[in-house]
C-alpha positions, -999 to +999 in steps of 0.1 A: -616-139-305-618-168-328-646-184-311-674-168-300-704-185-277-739-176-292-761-193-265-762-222-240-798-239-232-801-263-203-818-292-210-838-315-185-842-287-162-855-288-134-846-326-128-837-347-098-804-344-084-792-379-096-799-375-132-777-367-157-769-327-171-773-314-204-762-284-223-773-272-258-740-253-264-740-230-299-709-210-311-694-197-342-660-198-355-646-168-377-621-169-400-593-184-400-607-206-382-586-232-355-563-260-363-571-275-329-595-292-310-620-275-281-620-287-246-651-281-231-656-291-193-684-289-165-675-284-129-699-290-097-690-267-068-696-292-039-683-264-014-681-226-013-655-231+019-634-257+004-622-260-037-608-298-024-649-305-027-651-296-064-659-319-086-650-321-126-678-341-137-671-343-177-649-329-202-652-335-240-632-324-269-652-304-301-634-309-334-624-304-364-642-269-355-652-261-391-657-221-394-692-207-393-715-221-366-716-248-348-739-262-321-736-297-304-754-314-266-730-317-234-738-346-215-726-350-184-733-373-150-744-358-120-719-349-089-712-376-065-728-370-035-707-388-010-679-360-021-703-331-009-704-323+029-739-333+041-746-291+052-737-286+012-761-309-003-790-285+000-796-250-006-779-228-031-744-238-053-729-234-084-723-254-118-691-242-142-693-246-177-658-237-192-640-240-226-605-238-234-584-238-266-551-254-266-550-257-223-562-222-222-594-210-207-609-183-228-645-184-215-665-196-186-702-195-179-714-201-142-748-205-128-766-209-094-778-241-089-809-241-061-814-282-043-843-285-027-855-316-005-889-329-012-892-338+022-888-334+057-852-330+064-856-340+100-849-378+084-813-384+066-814-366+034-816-391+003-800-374-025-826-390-049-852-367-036-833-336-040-843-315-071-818-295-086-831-262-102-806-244-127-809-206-129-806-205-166-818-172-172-791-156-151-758-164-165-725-152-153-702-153-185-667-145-183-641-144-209-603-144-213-582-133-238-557-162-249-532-168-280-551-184-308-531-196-343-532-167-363-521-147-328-491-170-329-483-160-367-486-126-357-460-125-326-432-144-349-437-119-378-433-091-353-403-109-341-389-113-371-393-082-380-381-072-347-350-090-350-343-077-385-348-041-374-325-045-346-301-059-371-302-032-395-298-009-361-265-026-357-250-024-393-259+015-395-242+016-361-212-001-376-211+018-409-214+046-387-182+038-372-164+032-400-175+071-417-163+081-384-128+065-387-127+074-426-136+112-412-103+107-386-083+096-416-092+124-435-086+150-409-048+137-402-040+133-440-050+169-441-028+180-410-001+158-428-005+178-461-006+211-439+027+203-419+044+193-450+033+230-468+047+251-437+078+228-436+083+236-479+075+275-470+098+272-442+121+259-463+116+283-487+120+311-464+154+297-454+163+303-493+154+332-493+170+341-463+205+324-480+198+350-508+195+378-492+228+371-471+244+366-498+235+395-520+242+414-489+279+397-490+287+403-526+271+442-521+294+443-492+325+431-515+313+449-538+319+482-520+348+475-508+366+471-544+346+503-546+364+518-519+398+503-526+394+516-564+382+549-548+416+550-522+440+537-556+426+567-576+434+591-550+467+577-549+477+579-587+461+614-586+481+632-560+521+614-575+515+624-616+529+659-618+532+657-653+509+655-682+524+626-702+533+594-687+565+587-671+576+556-657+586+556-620+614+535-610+602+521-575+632+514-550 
């Protein structure tokens, strides 16, 4: 918290109820200090039955707030007792002292207030003779957490940041995607190389193949001169009855 209350001592207390209140208010201010002004306001509680019956009865604005402490007197009328039911004026109330940064309450002390009539109430009660009796010694302090200036700097940095990571989220996401389709590419040029070796060994095995058939055909010729060589040997060898040649006359 940027402000912090140190004390608060009533002032003219006890006092009638038509005089004026005051507050000795101290508080310090810490590093980095605020840019803005503090609203400081006091509220009567006229009614604990109906809010309608509060009353505001000062606000004042504190500033420049310089850092380190500071302490200055709240002065404030009293409540207007025409606004207070007549079964309200007497006994036991409240007074509100509240502060607020930038419309934002971040503490509020509250304190019983005791009226007492001076005399008999049988008669129409004149507020002038009511005395109002603070309960300073018994405080009820309550505090809120708000967004000061350097809170504010804060939250943007963190959504910058948060913003920048989410970008960086997306471009890994995309470059993701794109090692993913180079890894696709990859994998088909490969199946591409693949089919294109089994189609050259395929057609390598067709050549071979073609070889083989046709060493088997020229073998196969082969023999058969063989043979028909073989069949004109046993020809010539079963006519020549004579040692020397002779020529045969063929009609």
């Amino acid at each position: 918290m940027t402000v912090q209350l140190q004390g608060v001592t009533v002032l003219n207390n006890p006092a009638p109820f038509t005089e004026e209140l005051k507050f000795q208010i101290t508080f310090d201010c810490i590093e980095p200090g605020v840019k803005e002004e503090l609203e400081w306001k006091l509220v009567y509680v006229g009614s604990a039955d109906n809010s309608s019956n509060d009353q505001e009865l000062d606000s004042i604005l504190v500033g420049p707030v310089r850092v380190g402490k500071n302490r200055f007197t709240f002065t404030a009328p009293p409540p207007d007792p025409s606004k207070i039911p007549t079964s309200d004026l007497l006994d036991v109330t409240v007074i509100l002292l509240t502060c607020l940064y930038r419309d934002q309450e971040f503490i509020r002390i509250g304190y019983y207030v005791h009226n007492e009539y001076q005399e008999d109430t049988s008669d129409a009660i004149k507020p002038e003779k009511i005395m109002r009796n603070i309960l300073a010694d018994k405080p009820r302090v309550t505090r809120f957490n708000i967004k000061w200036d350097d809170e504010d700097k804060e939250n943007e940095i963190q959504q910058m940041n948060g913003t920048a990571a989410n970008k960086m989220e997306q471009n890994n996401g995309d470059n993701e995607v794109v090692d993913d389709a180079d890894d696709v590419d990859d994998i088909e040029d490969e199946e591409d190389d693949e089919e294109e070796e089994d189609d050259d060994d395929d057609e390598e095995e067709e050549d071979i193949e073609e070889d083989i058939e046709e060493d088997l055909g020229e073998t196969e010729e082969t023999d058969n001169m063989q043979q028909l060589k073989n069949h004109s040997n046993h020809g010539q060898t079963g006519t020549d009855t004579n040692d020397d040649d002779e020529d045969i006359d063929m009609q």
